[in-house]
N, CA and C atoms of all chains as a GROMACS GRO file, in nm:
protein
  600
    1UNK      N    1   0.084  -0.121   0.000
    1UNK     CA    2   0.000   0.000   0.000
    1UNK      C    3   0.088   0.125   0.000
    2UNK      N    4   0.018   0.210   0.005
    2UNK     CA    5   0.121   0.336  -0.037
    2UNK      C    6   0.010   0.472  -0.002
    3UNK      N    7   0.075   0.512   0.090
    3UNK     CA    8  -0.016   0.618   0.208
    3UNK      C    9   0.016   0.814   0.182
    4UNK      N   10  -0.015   0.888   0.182
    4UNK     CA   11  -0.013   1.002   0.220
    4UNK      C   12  -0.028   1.101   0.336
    5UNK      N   13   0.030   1.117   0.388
    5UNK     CA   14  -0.036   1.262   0.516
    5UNK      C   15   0.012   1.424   0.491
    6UNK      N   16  -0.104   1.485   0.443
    6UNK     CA   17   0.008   1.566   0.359
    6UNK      C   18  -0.143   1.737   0.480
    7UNK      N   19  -0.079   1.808   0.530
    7UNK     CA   20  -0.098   1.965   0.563
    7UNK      C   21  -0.101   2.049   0.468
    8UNK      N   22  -0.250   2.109   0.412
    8UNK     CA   23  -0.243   2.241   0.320
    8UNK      C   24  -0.308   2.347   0.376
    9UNK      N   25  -0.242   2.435   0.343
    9UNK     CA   26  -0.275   2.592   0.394
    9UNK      C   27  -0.376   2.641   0.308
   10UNK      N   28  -0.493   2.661   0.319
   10UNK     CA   29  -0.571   2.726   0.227
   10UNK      C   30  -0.542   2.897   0.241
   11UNK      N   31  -0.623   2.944   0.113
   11UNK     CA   32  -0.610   3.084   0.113
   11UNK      C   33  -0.721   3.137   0.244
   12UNK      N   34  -0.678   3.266   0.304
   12UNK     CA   35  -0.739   3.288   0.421
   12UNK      C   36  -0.945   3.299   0.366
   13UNK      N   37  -0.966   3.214   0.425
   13UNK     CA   38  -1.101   3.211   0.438
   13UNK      C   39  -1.203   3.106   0.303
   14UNK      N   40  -1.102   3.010   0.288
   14UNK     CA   41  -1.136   2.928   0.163
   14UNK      C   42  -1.137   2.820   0.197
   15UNK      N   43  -1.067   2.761   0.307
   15UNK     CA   44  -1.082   2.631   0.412
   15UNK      C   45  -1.215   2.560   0.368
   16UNK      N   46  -1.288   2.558   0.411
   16UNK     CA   47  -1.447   2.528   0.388
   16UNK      C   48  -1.488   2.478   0.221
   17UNK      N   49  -1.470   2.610   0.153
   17UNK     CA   50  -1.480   2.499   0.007
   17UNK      C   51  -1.367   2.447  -0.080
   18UNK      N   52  -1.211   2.514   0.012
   18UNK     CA   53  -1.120   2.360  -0.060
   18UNK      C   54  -1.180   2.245  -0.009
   19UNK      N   55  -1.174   2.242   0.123
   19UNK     CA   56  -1.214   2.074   0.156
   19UNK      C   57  -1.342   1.994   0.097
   20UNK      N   58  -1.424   2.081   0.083
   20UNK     CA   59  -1.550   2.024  -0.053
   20UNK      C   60  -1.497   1.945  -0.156
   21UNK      N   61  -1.455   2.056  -0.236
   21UNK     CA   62  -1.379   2.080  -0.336
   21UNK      C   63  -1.268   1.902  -0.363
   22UNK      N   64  -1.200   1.870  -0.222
   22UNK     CA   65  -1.098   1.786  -0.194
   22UNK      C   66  -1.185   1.650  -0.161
   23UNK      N   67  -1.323   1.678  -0.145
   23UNK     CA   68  -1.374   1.516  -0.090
   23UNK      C   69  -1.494   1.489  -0.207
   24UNK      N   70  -1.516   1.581  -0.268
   24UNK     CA   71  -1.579   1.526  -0.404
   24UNK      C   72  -1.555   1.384  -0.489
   25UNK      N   73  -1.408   1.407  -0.516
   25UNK     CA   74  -1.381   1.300  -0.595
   25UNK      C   75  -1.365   1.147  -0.543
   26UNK      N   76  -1.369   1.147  -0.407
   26UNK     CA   77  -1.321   1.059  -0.316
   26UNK      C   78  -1.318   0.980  -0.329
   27UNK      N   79  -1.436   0.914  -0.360
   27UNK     CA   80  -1.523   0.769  -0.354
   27UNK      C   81  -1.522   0.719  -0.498
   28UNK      N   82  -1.454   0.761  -0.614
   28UNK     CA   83  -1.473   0.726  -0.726
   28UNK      C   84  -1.332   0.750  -0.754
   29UNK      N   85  -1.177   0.680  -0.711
   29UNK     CA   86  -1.095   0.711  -0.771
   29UNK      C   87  -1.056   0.579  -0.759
   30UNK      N   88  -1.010   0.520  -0.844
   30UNK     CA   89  -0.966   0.303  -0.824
   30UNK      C   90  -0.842   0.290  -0.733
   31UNK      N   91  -0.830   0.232  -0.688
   31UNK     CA   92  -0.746   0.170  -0.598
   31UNK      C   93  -0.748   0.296  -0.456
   32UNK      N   94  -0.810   0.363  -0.424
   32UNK     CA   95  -0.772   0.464  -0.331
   32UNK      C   96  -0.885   0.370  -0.221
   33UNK      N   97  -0.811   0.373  -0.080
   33UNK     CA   98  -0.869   0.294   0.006
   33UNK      C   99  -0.955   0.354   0.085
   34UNK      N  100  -0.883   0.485   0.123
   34UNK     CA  101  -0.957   0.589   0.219
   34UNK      C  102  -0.860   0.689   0.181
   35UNK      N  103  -0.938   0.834   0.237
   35UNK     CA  104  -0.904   0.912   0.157
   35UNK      C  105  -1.037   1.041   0.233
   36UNK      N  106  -0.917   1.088   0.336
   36UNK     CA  107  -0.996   1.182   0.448
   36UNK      C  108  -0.954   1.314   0.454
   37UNK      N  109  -1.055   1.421   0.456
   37UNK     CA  110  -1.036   1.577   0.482
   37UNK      C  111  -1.074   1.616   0.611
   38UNK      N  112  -0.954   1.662   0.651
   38UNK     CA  113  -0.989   1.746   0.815
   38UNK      C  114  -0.928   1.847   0.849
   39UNK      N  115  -1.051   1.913   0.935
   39UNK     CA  116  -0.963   2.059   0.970
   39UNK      C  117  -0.850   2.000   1.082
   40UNK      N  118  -0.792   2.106   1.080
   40UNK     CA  119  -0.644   2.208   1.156
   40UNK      C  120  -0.741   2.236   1.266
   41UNK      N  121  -0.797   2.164   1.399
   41UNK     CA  122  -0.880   2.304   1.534
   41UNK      C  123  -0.789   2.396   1.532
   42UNK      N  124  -0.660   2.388   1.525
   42UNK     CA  125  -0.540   2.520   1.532
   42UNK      C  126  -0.497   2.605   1.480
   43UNK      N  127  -0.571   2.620   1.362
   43UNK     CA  128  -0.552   2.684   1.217
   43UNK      C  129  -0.642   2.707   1.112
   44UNK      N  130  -0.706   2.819   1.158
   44UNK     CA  131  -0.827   2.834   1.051
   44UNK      C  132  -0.838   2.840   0.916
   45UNK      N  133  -0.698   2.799   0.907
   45UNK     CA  134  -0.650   2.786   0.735
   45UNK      C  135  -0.596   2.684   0.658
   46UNK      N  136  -0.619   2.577   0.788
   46UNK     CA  137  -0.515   2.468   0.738
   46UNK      C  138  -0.616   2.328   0.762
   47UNK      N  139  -0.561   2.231   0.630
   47UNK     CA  140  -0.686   2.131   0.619
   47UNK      C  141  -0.587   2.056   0.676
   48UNK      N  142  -0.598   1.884   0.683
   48UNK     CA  143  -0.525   1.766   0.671
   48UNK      C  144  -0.567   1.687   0.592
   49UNK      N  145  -0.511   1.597   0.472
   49UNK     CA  146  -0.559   1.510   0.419
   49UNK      C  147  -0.463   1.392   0.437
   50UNK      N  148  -0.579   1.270   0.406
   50UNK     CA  149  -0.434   1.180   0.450
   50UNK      C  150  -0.505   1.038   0.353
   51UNK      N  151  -0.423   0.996   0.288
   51UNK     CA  152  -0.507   0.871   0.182
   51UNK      C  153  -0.397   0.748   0.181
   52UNK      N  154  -0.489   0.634   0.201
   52UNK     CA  155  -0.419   0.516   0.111
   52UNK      C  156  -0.506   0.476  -0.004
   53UNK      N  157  -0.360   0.415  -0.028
   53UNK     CA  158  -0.381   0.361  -0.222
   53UNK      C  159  -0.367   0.173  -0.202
   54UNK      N  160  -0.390   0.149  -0.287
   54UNK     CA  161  -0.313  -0.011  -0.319
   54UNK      C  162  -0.233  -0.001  -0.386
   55UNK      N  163  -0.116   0.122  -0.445
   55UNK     CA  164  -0.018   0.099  -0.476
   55UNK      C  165   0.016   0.254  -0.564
   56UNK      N  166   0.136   0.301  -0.519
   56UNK     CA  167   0.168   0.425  -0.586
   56UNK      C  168   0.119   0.491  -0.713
   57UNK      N  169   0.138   0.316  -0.784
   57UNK     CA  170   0.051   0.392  -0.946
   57UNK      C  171  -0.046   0.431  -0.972
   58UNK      N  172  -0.139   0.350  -0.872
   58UNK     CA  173  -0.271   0.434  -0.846
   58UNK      C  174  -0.336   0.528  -0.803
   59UNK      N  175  -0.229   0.621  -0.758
   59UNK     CA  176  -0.242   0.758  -0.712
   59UNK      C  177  -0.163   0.835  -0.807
   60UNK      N  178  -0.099   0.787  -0.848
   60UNK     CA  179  -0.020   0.831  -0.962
   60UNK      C  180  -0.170   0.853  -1.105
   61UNK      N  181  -0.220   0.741  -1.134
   61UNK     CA  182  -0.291   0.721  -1.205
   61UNK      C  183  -0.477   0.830  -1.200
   62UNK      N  184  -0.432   0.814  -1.051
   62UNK     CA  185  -0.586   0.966  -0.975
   62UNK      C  186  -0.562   1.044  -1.085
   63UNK      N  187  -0.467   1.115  -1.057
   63UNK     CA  188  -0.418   1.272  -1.152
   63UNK      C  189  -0.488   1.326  -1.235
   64UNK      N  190  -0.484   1.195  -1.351
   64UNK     CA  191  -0.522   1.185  -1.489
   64UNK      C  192  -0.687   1.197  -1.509
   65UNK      N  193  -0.765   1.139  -1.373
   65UNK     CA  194  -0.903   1.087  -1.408
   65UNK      C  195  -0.952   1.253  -1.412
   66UNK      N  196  -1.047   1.240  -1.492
   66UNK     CA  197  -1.137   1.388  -1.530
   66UNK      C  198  -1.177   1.451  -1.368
   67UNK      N  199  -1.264   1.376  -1.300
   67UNK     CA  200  -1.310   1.421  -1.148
   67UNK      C  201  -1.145   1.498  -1.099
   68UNK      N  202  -1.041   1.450  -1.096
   68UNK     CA  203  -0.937   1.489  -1.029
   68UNK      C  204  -0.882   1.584  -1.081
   69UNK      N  205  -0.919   1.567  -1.232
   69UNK     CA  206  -0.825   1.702  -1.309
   69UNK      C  207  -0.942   1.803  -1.252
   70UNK      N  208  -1.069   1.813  -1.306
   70UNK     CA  209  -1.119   1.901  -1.240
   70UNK      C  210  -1.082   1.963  -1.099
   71UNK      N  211  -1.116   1.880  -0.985
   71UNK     CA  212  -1.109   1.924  -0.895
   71UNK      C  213  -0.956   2.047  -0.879
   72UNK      N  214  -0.831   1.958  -0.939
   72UNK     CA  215  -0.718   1.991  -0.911
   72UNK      C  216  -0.755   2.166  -0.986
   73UNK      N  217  -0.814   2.161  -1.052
   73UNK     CA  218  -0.841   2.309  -1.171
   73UNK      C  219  -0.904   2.414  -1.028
   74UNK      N  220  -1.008   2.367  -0.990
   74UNK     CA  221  -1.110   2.418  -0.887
   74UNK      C  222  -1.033   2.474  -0.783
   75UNK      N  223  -0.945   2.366  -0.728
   75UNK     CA  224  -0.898   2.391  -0.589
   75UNK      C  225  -0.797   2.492  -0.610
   76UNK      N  226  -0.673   2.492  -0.668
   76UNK     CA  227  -0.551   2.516  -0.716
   76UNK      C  228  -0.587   2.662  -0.658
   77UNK      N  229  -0.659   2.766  -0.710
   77UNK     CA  230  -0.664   2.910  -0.637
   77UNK      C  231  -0.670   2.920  -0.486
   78UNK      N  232  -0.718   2.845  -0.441
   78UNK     CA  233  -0.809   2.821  -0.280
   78UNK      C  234  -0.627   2.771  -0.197
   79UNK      N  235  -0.544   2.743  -0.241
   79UNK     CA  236  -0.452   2.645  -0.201
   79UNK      C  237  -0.317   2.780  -0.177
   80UNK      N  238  -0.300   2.827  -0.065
   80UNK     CA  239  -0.181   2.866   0.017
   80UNK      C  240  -0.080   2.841  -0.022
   81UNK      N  241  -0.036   2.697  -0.009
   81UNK     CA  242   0.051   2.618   0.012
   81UNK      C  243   0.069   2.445   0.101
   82UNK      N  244   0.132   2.383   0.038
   82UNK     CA  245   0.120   2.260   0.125
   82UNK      C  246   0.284   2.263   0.190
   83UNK      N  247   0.225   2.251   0.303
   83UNK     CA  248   0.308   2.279   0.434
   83UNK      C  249   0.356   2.122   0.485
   84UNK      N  250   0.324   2.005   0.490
   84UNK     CA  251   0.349   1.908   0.484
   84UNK      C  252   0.319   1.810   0.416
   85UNK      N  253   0.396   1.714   0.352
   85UNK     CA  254   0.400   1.628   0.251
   85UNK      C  255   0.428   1.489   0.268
   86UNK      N  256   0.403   1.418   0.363
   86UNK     CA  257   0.450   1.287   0.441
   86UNK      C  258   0.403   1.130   0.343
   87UNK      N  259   0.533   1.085   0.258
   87UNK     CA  260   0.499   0.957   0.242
   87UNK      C  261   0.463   0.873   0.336
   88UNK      N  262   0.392   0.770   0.339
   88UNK     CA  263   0.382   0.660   0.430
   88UNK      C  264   0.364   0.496   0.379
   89UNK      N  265   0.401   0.420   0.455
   89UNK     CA  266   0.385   0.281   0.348
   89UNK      C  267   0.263   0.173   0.500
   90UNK      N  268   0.161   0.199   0.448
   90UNK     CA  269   0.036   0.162   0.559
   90UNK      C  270   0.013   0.018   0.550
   91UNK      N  271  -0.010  -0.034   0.651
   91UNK     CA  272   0.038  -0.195   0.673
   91UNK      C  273  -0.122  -0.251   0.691
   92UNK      N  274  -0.225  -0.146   0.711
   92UNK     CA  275  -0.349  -0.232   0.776
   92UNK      C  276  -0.425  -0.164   0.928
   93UNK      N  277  -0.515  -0.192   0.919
   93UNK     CA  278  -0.579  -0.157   1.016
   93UNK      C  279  -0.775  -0.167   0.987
   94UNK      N  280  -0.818  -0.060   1.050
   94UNK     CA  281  -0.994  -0.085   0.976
   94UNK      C  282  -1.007   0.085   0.920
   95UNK      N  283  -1.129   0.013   0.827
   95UNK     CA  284  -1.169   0.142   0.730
   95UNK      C  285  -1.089   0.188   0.622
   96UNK      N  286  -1.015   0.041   0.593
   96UNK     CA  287  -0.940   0.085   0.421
   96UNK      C  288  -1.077  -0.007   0.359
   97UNK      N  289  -1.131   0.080   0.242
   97UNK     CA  290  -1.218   0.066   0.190
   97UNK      C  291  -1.226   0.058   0.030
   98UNK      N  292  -1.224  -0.061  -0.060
   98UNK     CA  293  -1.167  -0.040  -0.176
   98UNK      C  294  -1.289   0.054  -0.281
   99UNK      N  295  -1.265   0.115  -0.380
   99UNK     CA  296  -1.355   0.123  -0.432
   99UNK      C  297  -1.350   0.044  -0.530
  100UNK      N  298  -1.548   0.103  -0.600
  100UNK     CA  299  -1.559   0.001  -0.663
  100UNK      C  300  -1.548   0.017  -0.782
  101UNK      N  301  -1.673   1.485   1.396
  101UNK     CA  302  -1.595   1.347   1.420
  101UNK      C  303  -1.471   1.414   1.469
  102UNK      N  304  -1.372   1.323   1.504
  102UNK     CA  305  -1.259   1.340   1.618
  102UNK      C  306  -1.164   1.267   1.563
  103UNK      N  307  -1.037   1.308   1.495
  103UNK     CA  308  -0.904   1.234   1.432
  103UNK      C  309  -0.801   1.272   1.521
  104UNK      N  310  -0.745   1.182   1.466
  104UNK     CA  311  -0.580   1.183   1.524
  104UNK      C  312  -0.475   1.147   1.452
  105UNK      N  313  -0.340   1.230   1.408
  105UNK     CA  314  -0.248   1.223   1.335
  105UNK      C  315  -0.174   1.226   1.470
  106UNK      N  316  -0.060   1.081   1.458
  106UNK     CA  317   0.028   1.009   1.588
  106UNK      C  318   0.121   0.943   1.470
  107UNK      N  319   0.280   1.017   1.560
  107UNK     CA  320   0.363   0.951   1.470
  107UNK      C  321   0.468   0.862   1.624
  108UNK      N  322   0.491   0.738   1.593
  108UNK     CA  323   0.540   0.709   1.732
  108UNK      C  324   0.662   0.586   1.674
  109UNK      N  325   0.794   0.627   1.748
  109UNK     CA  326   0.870   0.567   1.754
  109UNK      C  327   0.916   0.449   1.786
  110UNK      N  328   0.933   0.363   1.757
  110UNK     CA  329   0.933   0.256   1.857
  110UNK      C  330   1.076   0.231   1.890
  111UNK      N  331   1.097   0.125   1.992
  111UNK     CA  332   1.228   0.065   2.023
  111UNK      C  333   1.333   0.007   1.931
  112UNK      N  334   1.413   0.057   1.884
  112UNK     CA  335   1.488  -0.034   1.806
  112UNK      C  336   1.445  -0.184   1.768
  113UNK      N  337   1.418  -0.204   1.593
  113UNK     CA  338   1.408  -0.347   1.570
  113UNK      C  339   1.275  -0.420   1.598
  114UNK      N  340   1.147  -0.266   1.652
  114UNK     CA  341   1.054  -0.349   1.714
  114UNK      C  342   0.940  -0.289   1.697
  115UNK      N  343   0.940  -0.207   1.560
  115UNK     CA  344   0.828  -0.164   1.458
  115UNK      C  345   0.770  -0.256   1.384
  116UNK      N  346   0.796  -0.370   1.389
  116UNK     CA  347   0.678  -0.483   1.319
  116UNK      C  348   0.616  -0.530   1.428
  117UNK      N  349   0.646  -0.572   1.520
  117UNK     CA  350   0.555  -0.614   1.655
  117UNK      C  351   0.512  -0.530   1.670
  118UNK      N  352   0.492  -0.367   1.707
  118UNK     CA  353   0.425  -0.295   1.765
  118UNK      C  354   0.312  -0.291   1.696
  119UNK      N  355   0.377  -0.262   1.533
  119UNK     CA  356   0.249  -0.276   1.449
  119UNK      C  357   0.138  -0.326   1.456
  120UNK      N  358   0.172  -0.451   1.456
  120UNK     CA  359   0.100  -0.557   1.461
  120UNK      C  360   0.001  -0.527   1.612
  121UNK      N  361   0.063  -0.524   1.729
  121UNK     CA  362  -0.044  -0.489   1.849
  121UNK      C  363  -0.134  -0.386   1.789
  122UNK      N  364  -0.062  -0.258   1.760
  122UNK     CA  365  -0.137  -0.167   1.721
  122UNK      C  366  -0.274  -0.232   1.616
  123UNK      N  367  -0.285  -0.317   1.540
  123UNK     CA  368  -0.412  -0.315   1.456
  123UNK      C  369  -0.464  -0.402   1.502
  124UNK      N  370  -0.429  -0.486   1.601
  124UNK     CA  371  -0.521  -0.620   1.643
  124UNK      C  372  -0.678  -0.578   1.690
  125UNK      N  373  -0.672  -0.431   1.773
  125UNK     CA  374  -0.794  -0.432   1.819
  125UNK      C  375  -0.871  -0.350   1.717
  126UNK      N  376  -0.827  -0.307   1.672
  126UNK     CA  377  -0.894  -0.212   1.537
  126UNK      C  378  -0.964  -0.174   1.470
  127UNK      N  379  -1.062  -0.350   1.500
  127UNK     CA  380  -1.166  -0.324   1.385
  127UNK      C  381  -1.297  -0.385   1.465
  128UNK      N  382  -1.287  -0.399   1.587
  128UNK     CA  383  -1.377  -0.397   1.699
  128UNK      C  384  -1.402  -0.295   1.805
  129UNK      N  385  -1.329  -0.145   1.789
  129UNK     CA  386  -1.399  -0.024   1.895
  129UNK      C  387  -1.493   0.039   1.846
  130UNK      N  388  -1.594   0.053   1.905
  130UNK     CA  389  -1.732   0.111   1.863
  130UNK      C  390  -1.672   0.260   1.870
  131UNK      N  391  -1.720   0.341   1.762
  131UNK     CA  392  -1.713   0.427   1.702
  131UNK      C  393  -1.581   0.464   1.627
  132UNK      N  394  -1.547   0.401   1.666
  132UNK     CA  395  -1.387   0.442   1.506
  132UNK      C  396  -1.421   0.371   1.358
  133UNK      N  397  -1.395   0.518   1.325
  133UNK     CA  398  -1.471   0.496   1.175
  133UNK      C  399  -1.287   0.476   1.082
  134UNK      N  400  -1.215   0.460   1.123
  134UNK     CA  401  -1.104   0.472   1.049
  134UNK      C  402  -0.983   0.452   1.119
  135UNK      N  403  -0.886   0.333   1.148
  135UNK     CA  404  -0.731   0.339   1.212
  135UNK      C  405  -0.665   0.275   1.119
  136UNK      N  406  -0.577   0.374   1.046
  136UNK     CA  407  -0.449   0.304   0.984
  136UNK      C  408  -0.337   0.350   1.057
  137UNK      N  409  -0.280   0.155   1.024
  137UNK     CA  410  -0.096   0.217   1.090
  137UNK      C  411  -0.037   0.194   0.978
  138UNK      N  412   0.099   0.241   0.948
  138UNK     CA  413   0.188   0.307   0.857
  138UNK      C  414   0.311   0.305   0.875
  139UNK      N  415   0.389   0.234   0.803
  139UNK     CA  416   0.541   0.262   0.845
  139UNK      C  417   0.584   0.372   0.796
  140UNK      N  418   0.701   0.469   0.818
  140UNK     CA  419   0.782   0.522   0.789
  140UNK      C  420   0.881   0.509   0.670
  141UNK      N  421   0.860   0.569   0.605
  141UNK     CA  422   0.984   0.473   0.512
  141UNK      C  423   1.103   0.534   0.482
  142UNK      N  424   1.086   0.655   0.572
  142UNK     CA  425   1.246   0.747   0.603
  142UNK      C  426   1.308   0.721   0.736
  143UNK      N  427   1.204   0.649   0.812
  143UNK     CA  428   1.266   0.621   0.908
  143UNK      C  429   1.217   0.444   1.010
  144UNK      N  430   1.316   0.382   1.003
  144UNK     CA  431   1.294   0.226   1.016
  144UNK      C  432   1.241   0.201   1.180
  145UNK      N  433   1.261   0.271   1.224
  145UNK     CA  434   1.150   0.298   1.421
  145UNK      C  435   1.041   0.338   1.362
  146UNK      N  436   1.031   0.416   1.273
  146UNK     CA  437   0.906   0.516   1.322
  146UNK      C  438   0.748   0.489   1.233
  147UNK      N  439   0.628   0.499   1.288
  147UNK     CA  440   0.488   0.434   1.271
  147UNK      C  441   0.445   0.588   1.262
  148UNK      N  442   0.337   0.575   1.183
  148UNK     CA  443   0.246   0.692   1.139
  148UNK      C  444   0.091   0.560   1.230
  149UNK      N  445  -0.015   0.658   1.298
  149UNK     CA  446  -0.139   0.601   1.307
  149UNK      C  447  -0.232   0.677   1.291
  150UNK      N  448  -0.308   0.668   1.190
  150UNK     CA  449  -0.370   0.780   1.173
  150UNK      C  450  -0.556   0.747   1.234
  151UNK      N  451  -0.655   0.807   1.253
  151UNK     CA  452  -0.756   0.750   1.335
  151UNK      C  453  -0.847   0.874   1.308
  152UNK      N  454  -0.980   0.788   1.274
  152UNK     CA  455  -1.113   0.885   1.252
  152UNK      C  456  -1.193   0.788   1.366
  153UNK      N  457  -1.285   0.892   1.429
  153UNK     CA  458  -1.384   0.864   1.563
  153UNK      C  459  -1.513   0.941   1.557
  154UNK      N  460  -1.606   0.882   1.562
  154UNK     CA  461  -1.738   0.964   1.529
  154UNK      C  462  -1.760   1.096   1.641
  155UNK      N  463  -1.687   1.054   1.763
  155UNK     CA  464  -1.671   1.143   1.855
  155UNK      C  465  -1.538   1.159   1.975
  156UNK      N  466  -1.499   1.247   2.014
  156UNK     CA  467  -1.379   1.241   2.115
  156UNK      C  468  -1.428   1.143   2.242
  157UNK      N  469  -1.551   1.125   2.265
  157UNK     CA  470  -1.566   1.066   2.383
  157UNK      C  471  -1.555   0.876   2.335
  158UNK      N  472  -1.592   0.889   2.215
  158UNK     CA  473  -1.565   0.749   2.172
  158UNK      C  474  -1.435   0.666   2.185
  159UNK      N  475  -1.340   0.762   2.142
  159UNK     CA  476  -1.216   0.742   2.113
  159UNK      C  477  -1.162   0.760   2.296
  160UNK      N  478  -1.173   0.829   2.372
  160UNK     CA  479  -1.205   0.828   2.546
  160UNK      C  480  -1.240   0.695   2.571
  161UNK      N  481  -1.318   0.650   2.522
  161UNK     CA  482  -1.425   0.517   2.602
  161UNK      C  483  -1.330   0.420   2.572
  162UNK      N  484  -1.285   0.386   2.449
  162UNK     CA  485  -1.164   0.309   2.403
  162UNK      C  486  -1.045   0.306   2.468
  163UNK      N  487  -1.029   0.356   2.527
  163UNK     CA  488  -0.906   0.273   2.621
  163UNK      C  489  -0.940   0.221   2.730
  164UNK      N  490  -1.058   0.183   2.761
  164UNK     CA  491  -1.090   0.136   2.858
  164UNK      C  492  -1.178   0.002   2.795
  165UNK      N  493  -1.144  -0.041   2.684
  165UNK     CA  494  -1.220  -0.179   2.635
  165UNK      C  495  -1.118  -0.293   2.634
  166UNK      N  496  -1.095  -0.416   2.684
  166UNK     CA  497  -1.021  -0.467   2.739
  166UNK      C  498  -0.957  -0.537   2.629
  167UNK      N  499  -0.991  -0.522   2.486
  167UNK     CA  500  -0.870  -0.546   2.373
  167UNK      C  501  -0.790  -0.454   2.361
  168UNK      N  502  -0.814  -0.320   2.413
  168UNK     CA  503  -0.722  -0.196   2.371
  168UNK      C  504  -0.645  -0.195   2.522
  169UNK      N  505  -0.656  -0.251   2.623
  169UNK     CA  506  -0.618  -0.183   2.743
  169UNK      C  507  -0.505  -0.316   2.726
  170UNK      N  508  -0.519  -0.470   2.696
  170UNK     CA  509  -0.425  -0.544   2.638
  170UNK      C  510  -0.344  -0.459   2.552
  171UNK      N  511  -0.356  -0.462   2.432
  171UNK     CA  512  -0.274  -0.405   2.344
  171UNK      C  513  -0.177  -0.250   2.413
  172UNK      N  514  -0.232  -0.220   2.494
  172UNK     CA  515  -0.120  -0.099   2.557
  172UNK      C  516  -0.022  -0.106   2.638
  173UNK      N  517  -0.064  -0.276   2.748
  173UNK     CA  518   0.035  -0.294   2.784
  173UNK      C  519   0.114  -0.405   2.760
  174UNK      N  520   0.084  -0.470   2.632
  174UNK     CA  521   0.173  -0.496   2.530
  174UNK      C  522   0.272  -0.430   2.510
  175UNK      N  523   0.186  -0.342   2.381
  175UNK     CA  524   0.284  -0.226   2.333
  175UNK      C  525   0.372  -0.137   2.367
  176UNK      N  526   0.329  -0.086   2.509
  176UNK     CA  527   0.415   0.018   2.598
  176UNK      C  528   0.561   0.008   2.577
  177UNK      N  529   0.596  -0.120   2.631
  177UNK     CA  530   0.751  -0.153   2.640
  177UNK      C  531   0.818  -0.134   2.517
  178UNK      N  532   0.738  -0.136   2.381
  178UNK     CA  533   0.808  -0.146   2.258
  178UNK      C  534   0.841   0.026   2.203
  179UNK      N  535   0.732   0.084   2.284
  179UNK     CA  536   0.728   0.259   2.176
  179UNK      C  537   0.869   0.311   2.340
  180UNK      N  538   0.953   0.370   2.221
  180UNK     CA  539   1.033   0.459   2.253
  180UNK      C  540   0.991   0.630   2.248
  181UNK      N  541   0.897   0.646   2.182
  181UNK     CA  542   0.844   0.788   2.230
  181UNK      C  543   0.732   0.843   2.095
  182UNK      N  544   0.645   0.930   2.147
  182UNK     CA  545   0.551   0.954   2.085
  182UNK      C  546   0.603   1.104   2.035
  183UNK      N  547   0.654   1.130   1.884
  183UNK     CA  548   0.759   1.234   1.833
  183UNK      C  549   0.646   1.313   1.824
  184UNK      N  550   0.516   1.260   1.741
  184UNK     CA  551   0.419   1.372   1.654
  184UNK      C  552   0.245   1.344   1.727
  185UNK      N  553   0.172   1.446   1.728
  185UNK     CA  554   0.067   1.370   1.807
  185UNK      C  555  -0.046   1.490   1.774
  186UNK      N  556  -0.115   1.483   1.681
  186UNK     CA  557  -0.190   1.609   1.612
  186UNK      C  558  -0.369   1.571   1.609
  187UNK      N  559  -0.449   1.613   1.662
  187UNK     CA  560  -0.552   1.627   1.706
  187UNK      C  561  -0.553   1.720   1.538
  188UNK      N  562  -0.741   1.642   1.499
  188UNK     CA  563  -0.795   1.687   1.362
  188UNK      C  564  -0.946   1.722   1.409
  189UNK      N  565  -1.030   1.750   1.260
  189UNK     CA  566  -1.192   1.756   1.298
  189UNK      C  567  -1.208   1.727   1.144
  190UNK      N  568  -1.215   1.549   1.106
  190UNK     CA  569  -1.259   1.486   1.047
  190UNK      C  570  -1.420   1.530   0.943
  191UNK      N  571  -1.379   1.602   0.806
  191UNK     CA  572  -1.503   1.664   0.781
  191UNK      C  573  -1.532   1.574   0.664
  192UNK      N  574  -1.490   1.474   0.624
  192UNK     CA  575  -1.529   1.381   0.537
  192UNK      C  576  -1.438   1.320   0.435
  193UNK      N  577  -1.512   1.197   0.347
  193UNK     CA  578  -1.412   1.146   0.237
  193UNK      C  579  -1.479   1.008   0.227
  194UNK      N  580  -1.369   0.957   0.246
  194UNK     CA  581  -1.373   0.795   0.135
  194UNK      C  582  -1.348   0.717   0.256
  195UNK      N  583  -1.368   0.572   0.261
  195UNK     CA  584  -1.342   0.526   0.360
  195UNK      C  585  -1.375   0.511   0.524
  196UNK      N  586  -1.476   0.613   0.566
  196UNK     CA  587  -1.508   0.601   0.673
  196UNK      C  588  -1.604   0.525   0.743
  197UNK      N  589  -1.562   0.385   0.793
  197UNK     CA  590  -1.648   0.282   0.832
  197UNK      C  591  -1.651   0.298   0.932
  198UNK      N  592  -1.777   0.278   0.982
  198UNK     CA  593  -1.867   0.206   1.114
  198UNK      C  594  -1.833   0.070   1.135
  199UNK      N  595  -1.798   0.080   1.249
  199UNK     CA  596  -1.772  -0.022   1.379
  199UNK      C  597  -1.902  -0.107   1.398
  200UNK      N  598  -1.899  -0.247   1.375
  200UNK     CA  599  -2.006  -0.308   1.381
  200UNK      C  600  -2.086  -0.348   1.554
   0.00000   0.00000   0.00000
């Protein structure tokens, strides 16, 4: 598997519909297991997202799908900066959820 | 809902056992909608756990259920220190299962 935890700074006061914006595509991208948006309580500007895949290429492969290019079009103004970028390699647990 | 981004070190040589405690109880605490563990892959100690909870008091009630209160003092002896430990507010996505 092949994980993400990645901190983005939205633009001040855009928090709210990046993370829309970021959980739209969610449930319709192949191999993505879970794949969660949360606020910062500490930072009224800052989201967390954090996703597993079944395998790099398949997040690799997100990019490309129309829902993602969109979104990526949508969000891209709303987006600060990403402040943390954390690979992870996720071994298991509950609530990896394949789609279908 | 109530997340948690926890990055925790373990003892030298003893990040696959911990692991492993770590997901045993996992997929039996009522209200966790989401626990993945995660290796590191910059660093050979260190575990990413990441955790969605329908509520803080849920995730409270859980250490007091006697698969998780096992698994801690299991695990204790193995974690060398808890580096990262980031409190979220879980606003949606992919993946978020209910605890049967």
């Amino acid at each position: 598997m092949y994980g993400l935890i990645g901190r983005i700074k939205a633009v001040p006061g855009q928090r709210e519909a990046l993370s829309t914006i970021l959980m739209e595509g969610a449930s319709s991208m192949p191999g993505c297991l879970s794949y969660v948006v949360a606020l910062d309580p500490a930072d009224p500007d800052a989201l967390w997202v954090t996703e597993v895949w079944d395998s790099e290429a398949s997040h690799k492969a997100s990019l490309a799908l129309p829902v993602v290019k969109d979104a990526i079009t949508r969000g891209k103004p709303l987006i600060a900066a990403f402040d943390q970028y954390i690979q992870t390699v996720p071994v298991g647990g509950h609530g990896l959820r394949a789609t279908i």
